[in-house]
N, C-alpha and C positions, 0 to 999 in steps of 0.2 A: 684869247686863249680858249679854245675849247677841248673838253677833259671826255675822255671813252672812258664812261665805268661797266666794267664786266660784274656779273656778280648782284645786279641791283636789286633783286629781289630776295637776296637774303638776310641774313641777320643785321650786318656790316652795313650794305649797300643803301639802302631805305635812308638810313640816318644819316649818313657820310652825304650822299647826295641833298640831301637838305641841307645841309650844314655849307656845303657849298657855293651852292646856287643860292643861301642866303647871303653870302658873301659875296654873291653875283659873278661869281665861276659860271661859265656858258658849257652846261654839263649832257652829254648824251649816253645814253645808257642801252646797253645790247642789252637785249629782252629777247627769249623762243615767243613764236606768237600764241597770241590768247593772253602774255603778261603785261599789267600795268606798269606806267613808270609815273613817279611824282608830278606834278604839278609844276613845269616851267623846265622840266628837264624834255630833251629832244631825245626821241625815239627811233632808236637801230635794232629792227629784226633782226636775228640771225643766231646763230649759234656756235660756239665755240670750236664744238665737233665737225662742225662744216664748214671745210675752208672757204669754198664758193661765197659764205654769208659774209663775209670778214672784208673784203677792201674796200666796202660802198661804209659799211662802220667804221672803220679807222682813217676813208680818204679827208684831210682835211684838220685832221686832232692835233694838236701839238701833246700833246700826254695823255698815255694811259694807266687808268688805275685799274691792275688788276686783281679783281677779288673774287671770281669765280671760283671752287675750290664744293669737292667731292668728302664727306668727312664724317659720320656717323651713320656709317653703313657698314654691313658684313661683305658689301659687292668688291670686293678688291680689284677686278675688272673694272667695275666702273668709277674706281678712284684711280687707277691709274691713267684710263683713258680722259675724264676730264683731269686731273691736275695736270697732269704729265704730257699726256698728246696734244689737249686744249688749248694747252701754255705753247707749245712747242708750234700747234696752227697759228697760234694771235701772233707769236714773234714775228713768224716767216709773212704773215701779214703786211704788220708794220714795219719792216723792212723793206719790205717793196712797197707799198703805196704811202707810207707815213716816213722815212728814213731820219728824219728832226725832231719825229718825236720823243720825247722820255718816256721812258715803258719803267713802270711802279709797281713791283711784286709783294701782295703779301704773301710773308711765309707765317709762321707758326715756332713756337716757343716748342713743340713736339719732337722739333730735330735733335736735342738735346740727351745727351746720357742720361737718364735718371739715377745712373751711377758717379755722375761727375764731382769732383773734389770741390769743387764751389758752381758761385752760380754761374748757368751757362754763358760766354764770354762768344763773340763774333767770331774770332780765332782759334774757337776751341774744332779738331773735329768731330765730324757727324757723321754717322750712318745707322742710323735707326733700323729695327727690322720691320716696322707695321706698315703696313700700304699707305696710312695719310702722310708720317712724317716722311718718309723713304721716297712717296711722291715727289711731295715739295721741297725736297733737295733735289732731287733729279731738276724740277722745274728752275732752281735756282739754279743749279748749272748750266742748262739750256741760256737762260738770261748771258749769263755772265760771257759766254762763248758766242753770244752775238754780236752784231755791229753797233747796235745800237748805245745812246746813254740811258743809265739803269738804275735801277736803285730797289733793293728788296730791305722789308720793312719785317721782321720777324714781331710776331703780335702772342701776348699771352691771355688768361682767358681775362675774356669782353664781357662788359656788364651795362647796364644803364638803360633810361631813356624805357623803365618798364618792359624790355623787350623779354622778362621772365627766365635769362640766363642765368643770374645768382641764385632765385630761388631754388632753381632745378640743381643746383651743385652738389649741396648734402646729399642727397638721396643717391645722385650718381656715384658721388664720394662714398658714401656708402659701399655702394654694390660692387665697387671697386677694390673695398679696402682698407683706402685710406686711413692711416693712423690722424687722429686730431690734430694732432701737432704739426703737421706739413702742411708748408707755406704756400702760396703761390704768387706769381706774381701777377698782376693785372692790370687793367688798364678801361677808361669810362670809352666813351664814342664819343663823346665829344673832344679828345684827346686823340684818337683815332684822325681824325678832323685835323686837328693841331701837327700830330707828325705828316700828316699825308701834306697839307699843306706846306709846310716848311722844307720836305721832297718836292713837291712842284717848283717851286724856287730854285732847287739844285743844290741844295744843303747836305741830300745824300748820294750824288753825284758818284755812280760806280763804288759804294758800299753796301755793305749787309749791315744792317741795326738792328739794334733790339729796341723794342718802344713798349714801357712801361710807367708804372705813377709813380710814388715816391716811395711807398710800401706794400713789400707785400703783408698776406695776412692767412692768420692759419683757419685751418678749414672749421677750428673750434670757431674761430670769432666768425668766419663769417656765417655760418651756423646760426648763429648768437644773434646775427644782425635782421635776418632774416625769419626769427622766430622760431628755430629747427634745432630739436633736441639731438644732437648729433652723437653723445656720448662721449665716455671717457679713458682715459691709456693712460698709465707711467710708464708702459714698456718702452725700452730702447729704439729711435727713430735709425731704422735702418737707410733712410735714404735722404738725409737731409738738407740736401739740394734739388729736390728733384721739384719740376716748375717754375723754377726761381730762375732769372735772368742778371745780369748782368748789365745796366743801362748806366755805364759811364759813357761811351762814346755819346750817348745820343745825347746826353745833357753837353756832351765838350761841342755836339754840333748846333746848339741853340736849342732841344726841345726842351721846354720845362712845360709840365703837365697844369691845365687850369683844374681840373681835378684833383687836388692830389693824394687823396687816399678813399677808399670805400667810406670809412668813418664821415667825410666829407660829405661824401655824395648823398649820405641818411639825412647829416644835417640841413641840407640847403633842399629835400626834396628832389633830386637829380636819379635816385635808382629806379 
């Protein structure tokens, strides 16, 4: 088995890719030139936006994980051209030179109402209006309308493994907003790992999931956890699902998180 990870040089891709190729996944990773890839992972120039770079990277792969994704930017050009066009080159890709392979979508916890009556559910719909989530629905629709077997993995926010994503929450929380009291739901990388692997097997075989840990946690605690005076409200939470998912399928399809809660991850040294 060898695994196409797009994406490898982002937050995701670094750690996913280790996590595999420890497990001795025979992993190759699209890289623009001038970028490194890990240590024992095989290296494919090319780029998303250029179809021409794509069949010499996908001939060969039995699955793709794809985690390339355009996301905190004002350029809504350039979120839709890579989530949206990116996705839409890699498919027609792997369709013609790859046609066996499983093509592995992350999406985003974003697609979601932030008006929703509970927490976001696979079956709920979506139409978000901001260029990332509106993207990665489009992207998910392209998947689903192809030939290919599929599997999109909706991810909510990422932490761990030091990569300085929690810490940066409060302050974003912040400038956002956010009342204390709203949840989120989340998920370590190393779990990241756990569901992406358990999709390579075929577990999520032509579904949408949601993949998170066992709780979420409000933006007071995690605040808290992190040493960030984040402040305080008894005003009325107007929106009290919002970030929060839904992860019964994914437990009814065998994920159970080795992380299971942030509180966890302080304990054993894993943030």
């Amino acid at each position: 088995m060898t695994i196409l990870v797009t994406g490898a040089t982002g937050l995701v891709g670094p750690r996913l890719l280790s996590r595999l190729t420890a497990a001795g996944v025979e992993c190759r990773a699209l890289v623009r030139p001038g970028k490194d890839v890990p240590e024992g992972v095989e290296r494919a120039e090319g780029d998303i936006l250029d179809p021409h770079t794509l069949p010499a990277a996908v001939k060969g792969v039995s699955a793709v994980i794809h985690l390339a994704a355009v996301f905190r930017t004002r350029d809504d050009d350039q979120i839709w051209a890579v989530n949206r066009d990116g996705t839409r080159n890699l498919i027609a890709a792997v369709e013609q030179h790859a046609p066996e392979a499983r093509f592995l979508l992350a999406s985003t916890a974003h697609v979601y109402d932030a008006d929703n009556p509970h927490p976001g559910r696979e079956d709920d719909p979506v139409a978000p209006a901001l260029a990332y989530p509106a993207s990665k629905v489009e992207a998910e629709q392209l998947l689903r309308a192809s030939g290919l077997t599929w599997g999109i993995l909706r991810l909510p926010f990422i932490y761990g493994d030091r990569d300085g994503h929690l810490e940066s929450l409060p302050e974003l929380a912040a400038g956002m907003g956010w009342h204390p009291a709203q949840r989120l739901s989340v998920v370590h990388h190393a779990d990241i790992a756990t569901a992406f692997t358990l999709a390579l097997g075929g577990a999520f075989d032509h579904r949408t999931v949601n993949i998170a840990d066992e709780s979420s946690l409000s933006i007071h605690e995690m605040s808290q956890i992190v040493g960030y005076s984040y402040g305080d409200s008894a005003a009325p939470l107007s929106q009290p699902w919002r970030g929060q998912m839904d992860v019964s399928l994914a437990r009814g399809l065998g994920f159970t998180p080795t992380i299971s809660t942030i509180y966890e991850a302080a304990r054993s040294g894993a943030l």
